[in-house]
C-alpha positions as CSV (number, residue, x, y, z in Angstrom):
1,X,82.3,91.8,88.1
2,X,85.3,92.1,89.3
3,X,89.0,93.5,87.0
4,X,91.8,93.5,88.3
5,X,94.4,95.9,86.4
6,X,98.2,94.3,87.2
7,X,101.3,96.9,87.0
8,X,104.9,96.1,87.5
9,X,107.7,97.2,90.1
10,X,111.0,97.4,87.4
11,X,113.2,94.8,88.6
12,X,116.1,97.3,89.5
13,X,113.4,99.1,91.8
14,X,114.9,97.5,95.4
15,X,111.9,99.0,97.8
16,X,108.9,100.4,96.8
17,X,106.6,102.8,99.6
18,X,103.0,101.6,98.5
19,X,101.8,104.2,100.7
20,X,103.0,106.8,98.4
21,X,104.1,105.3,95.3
22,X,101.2,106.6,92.7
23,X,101.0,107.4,88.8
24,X,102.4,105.3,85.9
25,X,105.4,102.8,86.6
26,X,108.1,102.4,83.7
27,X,106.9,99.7,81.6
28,X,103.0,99.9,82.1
29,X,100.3,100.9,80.1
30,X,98.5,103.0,81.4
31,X,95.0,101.7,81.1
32,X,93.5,101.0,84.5
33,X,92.8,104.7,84.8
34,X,91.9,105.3,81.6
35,X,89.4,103.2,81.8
36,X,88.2,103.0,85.6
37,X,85.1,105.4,85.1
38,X,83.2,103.4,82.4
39,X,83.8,100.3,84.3
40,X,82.7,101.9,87.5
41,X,79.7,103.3,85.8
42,X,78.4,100.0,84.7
43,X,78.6,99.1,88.5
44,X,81.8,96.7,87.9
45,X,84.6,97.0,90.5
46,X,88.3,97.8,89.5
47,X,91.2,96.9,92.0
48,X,94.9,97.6,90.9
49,X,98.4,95.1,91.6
50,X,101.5,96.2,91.6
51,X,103.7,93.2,91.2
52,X,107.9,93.0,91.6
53,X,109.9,92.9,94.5
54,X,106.9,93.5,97.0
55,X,105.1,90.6,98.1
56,X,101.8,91.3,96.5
57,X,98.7,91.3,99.2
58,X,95.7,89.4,98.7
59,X,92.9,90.0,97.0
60,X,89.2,88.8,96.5
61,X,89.2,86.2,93.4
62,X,89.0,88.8,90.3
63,X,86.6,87.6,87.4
64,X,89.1,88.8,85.0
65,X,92.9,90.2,84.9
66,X,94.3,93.0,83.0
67,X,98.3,92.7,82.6
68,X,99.2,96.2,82.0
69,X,102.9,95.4,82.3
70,X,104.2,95.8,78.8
71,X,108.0,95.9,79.0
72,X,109.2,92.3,79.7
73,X,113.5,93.5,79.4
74,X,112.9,95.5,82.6
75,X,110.5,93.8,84.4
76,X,111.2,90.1,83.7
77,X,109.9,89.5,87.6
78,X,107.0,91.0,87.8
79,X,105.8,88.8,84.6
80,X,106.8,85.9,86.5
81,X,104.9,86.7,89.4
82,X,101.9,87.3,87.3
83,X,102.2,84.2,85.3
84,X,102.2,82.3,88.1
85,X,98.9,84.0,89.9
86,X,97.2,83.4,86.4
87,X,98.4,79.5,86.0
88,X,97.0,79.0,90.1
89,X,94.1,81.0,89.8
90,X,93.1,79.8,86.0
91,X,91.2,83.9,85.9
92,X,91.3,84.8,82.6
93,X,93.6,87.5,81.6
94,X,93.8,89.9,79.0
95,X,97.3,90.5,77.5
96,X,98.8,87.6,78.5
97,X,102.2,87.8,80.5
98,X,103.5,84.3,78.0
99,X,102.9,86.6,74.8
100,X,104.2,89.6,76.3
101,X,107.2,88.2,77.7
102,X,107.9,87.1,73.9
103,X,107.8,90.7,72.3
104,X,111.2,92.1,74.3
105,X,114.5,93.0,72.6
106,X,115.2,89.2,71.7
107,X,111.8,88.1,71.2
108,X,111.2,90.7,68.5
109,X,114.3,90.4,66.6
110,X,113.4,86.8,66.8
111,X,110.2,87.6,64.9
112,X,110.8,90.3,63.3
113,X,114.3,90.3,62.5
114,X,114.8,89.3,59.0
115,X,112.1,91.2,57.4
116,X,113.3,93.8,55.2
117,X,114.0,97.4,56.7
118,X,113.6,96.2,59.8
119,X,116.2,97.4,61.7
120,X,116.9,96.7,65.9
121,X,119.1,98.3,68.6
């Protein structure tokens, strides 16, 4: 089994070194980490994406994708680029980029918006 945990590049982020670029991106969850050793101990393997302005690198087909990039209003690209990978690949995903890309600044007003005491920026 293969899971594949997808981050983000924000889409004002121009260049990114993946040499050296390590540690949570703005916008992620952090859960590919946090969750690497059980995986790794039920002999499942756990490759990481970082999607944005880099042309992502191929991969071996993953049995399943984890979108950890949870902040559509800065990184509107890199949920594109996901949705489409999903869409060609038809892996199933966890988090979907779709719902995800509906719970920004708009998307939740839009939902949530004229409930009582709910107040927005």
């Amino acid at each position: 089994m293969l899971v594949l945990f997808v981050l983000g590049i924000p889409d004002t982020v121009d260049t990114v070194d993946e040499a050296t670029w390590s540690g949570p991106l703005a916008g992620n969850a952090p859960l590919g980490e946090a969750v690497r050793p059980a995986l790794e101990r039920r002999g499942w393997q756990v490759a990481a994406l970082r999607l944005g302005k880099t042309k992502p690198r191929r991969l071996k087909k993953p049995d399943v994708i984890v979108n950890c990039i949870c902040d559509p209003d800065i990184q509107s690209r890199s949920l594109g680029q996901l949705a489409e990978i999903v869409e060609q690949s038809g892996v199933p995903v966890l988090n979907a980029p779709s719902a995800v890309g509906r719970t920004g600044r708009v998307g939740a007003w839009e939902a949530l918006g004229g409930q009582a005491d709910v107040c927005f920026p």
